[in-house]
C-alpha positions in Angstrom: 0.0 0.0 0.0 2.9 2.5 0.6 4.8 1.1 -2.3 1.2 1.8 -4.4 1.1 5.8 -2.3 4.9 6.6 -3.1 4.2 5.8 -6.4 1.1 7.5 -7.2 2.9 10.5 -5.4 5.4 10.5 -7.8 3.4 10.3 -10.7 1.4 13.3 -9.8 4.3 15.0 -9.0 5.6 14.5 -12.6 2.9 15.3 -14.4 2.3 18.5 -12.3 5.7 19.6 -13.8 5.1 18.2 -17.0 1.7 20.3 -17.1 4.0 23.3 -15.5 6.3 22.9 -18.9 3.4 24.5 -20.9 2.5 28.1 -20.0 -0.2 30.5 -21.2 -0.6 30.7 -24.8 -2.3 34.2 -26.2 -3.6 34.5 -29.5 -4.1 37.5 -32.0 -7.2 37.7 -33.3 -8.7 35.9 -29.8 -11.0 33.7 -32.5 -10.3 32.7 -35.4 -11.8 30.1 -38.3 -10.1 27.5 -39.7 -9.2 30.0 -42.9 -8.2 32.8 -41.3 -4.3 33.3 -40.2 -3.7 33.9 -36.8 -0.3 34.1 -34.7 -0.2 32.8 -31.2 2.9 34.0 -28.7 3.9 31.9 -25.9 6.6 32.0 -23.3 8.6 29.3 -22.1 10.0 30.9 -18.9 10.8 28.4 -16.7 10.8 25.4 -19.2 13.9 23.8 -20.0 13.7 26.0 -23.5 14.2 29.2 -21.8 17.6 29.4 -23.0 17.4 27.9 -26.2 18.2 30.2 -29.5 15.9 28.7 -32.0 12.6 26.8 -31.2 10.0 24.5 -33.6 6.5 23.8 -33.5 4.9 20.0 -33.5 1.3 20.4 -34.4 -1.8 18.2 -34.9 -5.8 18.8 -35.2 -8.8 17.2 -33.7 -7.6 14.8 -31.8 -9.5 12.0 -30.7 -12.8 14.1 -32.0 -14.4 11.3 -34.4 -14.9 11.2 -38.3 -16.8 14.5 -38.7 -13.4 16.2 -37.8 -10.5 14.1 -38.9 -6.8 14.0 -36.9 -4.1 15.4 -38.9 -0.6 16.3 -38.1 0.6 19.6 -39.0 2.6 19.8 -42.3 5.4 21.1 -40.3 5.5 17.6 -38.7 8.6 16.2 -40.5 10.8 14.7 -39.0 10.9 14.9 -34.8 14.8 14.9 -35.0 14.7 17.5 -37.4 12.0 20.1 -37.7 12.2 21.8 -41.2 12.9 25.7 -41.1 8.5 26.2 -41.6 8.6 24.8 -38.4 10.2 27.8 -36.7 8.5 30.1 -34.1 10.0 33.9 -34.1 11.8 35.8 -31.3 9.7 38.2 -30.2 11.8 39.4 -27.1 13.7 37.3 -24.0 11.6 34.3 -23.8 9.0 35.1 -25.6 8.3 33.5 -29.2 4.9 33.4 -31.8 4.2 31.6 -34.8 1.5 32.3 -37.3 -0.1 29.4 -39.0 -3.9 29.0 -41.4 -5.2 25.7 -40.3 -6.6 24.7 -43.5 -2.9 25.2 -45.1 -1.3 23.8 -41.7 -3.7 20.6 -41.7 -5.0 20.4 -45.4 -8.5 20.1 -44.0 -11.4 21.9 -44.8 -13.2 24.9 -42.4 -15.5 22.6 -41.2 -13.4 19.9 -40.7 -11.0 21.9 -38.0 -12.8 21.4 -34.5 -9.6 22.3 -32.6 -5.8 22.2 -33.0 -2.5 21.1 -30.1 0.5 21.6 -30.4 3.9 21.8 -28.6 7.6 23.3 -28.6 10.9 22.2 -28.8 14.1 21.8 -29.9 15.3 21.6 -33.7 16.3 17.5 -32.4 13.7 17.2 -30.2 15.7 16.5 -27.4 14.1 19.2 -25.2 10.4 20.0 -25.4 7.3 21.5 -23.8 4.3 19.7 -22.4 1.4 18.9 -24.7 -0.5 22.0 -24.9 -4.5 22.3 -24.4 -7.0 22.2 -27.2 -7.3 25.4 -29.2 -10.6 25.6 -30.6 -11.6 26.9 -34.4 -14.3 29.2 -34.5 -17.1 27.2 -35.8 -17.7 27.7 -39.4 -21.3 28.1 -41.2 -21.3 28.2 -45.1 -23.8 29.1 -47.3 -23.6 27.3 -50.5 -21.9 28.3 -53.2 -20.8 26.9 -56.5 -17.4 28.6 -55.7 -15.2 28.6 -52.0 -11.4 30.3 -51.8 -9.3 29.0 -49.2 -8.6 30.7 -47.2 -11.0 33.4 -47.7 -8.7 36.1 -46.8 -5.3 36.1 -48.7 -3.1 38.4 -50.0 -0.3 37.8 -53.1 1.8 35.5 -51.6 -0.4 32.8 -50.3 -1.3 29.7 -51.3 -4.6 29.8 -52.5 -7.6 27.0 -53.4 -10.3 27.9 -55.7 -13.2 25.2 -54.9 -15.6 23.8 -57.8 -18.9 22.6 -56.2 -20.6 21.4 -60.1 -24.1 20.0 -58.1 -24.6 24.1 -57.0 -23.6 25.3 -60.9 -26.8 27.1 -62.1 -25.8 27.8 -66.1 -25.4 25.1 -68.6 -22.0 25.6 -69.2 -21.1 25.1 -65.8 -23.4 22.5 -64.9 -22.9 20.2 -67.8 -18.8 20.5 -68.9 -16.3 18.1 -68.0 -14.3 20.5 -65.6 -10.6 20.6 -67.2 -8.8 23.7 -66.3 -9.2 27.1 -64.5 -8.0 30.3 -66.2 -6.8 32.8 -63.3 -5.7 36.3 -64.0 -3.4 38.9 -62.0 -4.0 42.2 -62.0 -2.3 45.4 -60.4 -4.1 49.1 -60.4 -2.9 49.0 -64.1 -4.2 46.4 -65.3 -3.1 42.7 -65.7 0.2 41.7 -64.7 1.8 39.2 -67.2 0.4 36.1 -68.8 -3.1 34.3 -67.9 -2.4 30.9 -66.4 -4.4 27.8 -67.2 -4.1 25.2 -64.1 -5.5 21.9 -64.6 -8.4 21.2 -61.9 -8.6 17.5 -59.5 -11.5 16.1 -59.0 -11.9 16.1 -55.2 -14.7 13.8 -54.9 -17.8 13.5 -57.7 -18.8 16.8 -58.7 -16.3 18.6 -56.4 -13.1 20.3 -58.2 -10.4 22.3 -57.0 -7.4 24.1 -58.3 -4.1 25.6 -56.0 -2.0 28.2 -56.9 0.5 31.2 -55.5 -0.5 34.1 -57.4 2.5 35.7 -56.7 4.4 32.9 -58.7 1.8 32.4 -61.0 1.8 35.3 -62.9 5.5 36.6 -62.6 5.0 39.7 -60.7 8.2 41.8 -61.1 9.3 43.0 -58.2 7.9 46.4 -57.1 4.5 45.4 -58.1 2.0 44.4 -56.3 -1.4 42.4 -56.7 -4.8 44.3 -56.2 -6.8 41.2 -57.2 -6.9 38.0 -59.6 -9.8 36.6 -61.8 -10.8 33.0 -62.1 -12.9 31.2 -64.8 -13.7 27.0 -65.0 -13.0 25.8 -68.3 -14.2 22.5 -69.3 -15.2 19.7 -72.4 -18.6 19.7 -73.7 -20.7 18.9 -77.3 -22.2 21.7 -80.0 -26.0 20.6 -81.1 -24.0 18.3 -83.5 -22.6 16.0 -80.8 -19.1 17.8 -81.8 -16.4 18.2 -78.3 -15.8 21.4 -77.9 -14.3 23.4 -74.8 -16.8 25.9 -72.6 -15.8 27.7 -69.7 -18.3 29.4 -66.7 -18.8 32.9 -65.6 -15.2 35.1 -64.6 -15.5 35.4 -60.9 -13.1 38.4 -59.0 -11.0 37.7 -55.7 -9.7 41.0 -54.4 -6.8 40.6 -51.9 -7.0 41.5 -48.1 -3.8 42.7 -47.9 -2.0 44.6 -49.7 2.4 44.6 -49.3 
């Protein structure tokens, strides 16, 4: 019976400092969707990271949360005795470090499909590291339909963006009734467009769901000095004339104007 006190003693004991290795985490905006960037700071005072120069993240969603909300480790997660340079947090001051992070680029989920996201800190080896951290929660996410959705929803130039094809929503013949091949996408600046149109070719998802992925600040070439107001995107796809000859249509040009402007 002592034997069984001493030990559960102990084991409290070590996971009150484990728990202790993990210390208030503050987030900016305070809520946040699954597409929206956010950067979190936290400081590892007292940890055994408090003197360490560079520091990684270890992330994962929805743990343990069923199949509505699928677990996924972070794309950061490459190799635990070697965290990739993406993987870095930022000094802010002393011991003090953020990182800023989308979780539908971080996870390669959907909105809807982020319930809540962990993570912890450590070492570029992984020989020292922080306690688990708590579950962060995603703001929860109501969409109305729509035969196009942009992940994430607010971008700017340099971000990797994902133009979504829902077909079953697609009102116009064109839309509703091609074979989806390809989307055009356009840059443009305050002068107009900025080099070449792009096509990109579009993967089918699931039946009837299609999606494209693209930087538009590669896309198009900008030359340096210029910058992006806003892109244009149009599904292009195979389809027959009255005389049952292929020919290629393409769907309404849609406008994305960027949320921030460098």
């Amino acid at each position: 019976m002592r034997k069984l006190l001493i030990l559960t003693t102990i084991f409290l004991l070590s996971t009150g400092l484990a728990q202790a290795q993990f210390n208030t985490v503050t987030f900016t905006p305070a809520s946040f969707a699954g597409d929206e960037q956010f950067t979190f700071t936290i400081d590892v005072a007292g940890t055994p990271l408090a003197s360490e120069t560079d520091l990684y993240i270890w992330t994962w969603c929805n743990k343990d949360e069923g199949s509505s909300f699928p677990g996924r480790d972070g794309l950061t997660n490459t190799d635990w005795g070697n965290s990739p340079d993406i993987a870095k947090f930022t000094h802010v001051s002393g011991t003090v470090w953020s990182f800023t992070m989308t979780g539908t680029s971080m996870y390669g989920l959907t909105p809807g499909q982020l319930k809540n996201f962990q993570f912890l800190v450590k070492t570029k080896t992984g020989s020292k590291q922080t306690a688990d951290s708590p579950k962060f929660p995603f703001a929860a996410v109501n969409y109305v339909p729509s035969v196009y959705r942009l992940f994430p929803s607010k971008s700017d130039q340099s971000d990797a963006i994902s133009i979504y094809f829902y077909q079953g929503l697609a009102t116009s013949i064109n839309e509703s009734r091609m074979v989806p091949l390809t989307f055009t996408v356009k840059g443009f600046d305050a002068n107009g467009q900025v080099g070449s149109s792009v096509s990109l070719p579009v993967q089918m998802i699931q039946s009837g769901i299609y999606k494209v992925s693209f930087i538009p600040a590669l896309s198009f070439e900008v030359p340096a000095g210029v910058t992006l107001t806003h892109f244009t995107y149009t599904v292009d796809g195979s389809y027959y004339d009255s005389n049952g000859n292929p020919i290629i249509v393409s769907g309404p040009e849609n406008t994305k104007n960027f949320d921030v402007l460098h």
